[in-house]
N, C-alpha and C positions, 0 to 999 in steps of 0.2 A: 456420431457422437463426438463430442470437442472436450479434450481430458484441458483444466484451465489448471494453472499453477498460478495462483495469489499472493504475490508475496509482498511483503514489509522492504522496503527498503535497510541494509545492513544503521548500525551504528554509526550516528552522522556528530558533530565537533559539541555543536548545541543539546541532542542527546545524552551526552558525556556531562553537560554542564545544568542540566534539568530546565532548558529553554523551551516553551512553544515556540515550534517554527511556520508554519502554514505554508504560506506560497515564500518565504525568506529560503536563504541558497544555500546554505553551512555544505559542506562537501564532509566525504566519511571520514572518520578519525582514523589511527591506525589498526584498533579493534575490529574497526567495520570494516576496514577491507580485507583483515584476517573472518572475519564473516562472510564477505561475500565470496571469496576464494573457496572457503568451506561449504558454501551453499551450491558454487558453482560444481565443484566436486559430486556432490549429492546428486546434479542433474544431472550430470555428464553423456551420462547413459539415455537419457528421456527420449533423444529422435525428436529435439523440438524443432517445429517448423517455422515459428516466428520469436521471438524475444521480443513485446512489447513494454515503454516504459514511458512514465513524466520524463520529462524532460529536465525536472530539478536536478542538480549534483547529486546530491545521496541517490536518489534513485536510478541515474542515469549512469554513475560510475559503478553500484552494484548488477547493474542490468546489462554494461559490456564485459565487465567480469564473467560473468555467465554465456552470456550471449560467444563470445569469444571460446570460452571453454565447452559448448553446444557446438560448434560450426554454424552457427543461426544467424538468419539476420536480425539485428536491433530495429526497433520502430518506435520514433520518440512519438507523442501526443499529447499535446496538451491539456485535454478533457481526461487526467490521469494525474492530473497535477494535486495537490494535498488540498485540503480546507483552505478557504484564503480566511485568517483569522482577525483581519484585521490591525484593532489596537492593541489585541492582546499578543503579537509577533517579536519574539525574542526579551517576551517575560517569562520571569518564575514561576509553577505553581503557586505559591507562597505570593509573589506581587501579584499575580492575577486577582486571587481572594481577598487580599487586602484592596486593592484600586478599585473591583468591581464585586463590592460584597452581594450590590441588589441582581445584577446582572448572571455571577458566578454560582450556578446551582443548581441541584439535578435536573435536568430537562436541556439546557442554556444550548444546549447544540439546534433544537427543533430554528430558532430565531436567530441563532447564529451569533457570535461577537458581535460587540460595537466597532463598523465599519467591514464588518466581512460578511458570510458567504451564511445562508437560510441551510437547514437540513433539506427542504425538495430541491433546489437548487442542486445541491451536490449531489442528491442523487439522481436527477435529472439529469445531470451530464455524465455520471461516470455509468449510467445503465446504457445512456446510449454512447457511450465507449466500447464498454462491452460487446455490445449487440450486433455493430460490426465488427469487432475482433468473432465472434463465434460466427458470424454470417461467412468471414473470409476465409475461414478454416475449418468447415466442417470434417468432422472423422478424422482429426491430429489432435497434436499437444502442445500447446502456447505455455508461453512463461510469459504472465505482466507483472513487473514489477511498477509499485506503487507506492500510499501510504496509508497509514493505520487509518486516518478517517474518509481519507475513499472508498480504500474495502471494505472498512464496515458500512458503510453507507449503500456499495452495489447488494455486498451478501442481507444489508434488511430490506433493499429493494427485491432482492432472490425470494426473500420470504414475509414479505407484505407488513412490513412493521416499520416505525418510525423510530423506533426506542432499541431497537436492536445493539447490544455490545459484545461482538467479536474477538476475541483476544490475538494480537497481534506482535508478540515483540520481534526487537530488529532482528533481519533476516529469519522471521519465521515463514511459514505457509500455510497457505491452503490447498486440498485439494478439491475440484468441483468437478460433475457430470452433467451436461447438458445436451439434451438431444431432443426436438420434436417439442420443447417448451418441459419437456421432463427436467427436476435438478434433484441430484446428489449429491452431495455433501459429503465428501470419502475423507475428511483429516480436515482438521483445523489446528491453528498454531503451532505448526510440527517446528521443534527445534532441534532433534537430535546429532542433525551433522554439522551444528553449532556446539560437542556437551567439551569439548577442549580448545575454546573460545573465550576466552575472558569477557563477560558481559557489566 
């Protein structure tokens, strides 16, 4: 059985400024790396045997933070990399809906921005991301660190839905069971060893 820790990338410069980032690079702010020091904290103890992560800044700097404070090794990968969102990268919420009023609206992820990345797409890659992270680690405990819409995107591919929304914030987690094509779902969005973190 592979215990999976899911996690959110900490607080990155653009999160602080209410930016979509997608495949764009902002590294953590100083919060976020007072997050991921806190997160790394929290595993310390887990016995993880791999630290997988994007290879973006925010998620690659929360994920040696950890990885470092696990004695783990890091494993960057691409196919873990964020939504590529296109035109809408390093807009506001607020300009998004104004510039793309026809486009910006409930569903808008299944077809993706204009110039980025379809829902099966993303979750075509990030399933089979996963698939060998659980292939190579059977019966341990991985850490990947990611972002909010690739995890949400594996965990509605975990459970057969296209519409799936996950709650994600910076440095939160998951925890998953999977064994034999069995999955459990043991915690979602856990943020506790983030509650004296300024968010």
């Amino acid at each position: 059985m592979t215990l999976l820790y899911l996690i959110r990338h900490a607080r990155s410069i653009w999160n602080a400024e209410g930016r979509w980032q997608g495949q764009a690079d902002p590294p953590l702010d100083a919060i976020g790396l007072k997050q991921a020091h806190a997160l790394a904290e929290r595993l310390r103890d887990e016995a993880l045997a791999a630290v997988y992560s994007s290879p973006l800044a925010r998620a690659r700097q929360t994920a040696e933070i950890i990885a470092q404070a696990c004695h783990a090794p890091l494993i960057l990968d691409d196919r873990l990399k964020e939504r590529d969102i296109g035109e809408w990268a390093g807009l506001t919420l607020e300009e998004v809906k104004t510039r793309y009023p026809d486009v910006y609206r409930p569903g808008w992820h299944i077809n993706g921005a204009p110039g980025g990345e379809t829902q099966a797409s993303l979750m075509a890659r990030s399933a089979a991301a996963f698939a060998d992270i659980v292939a190579a680690h059977p019966d341990t405990t991985v850490a990947v660190v990611s972002h909010g819409g690739t995890l949400n995107a594996y965990l509605a591919h975990l459970f057969g839905t296209q519409r799936g929304t996950f709650a994600f914030d910076n440095a939160a987690y998951a925890r998953v069971y999977i064994k034999d094509g069995q999955i459990r779902l043991l915690s979602l969005g856990s943020t506790n060893h983030r509650s004296d973190v300024l968010v």
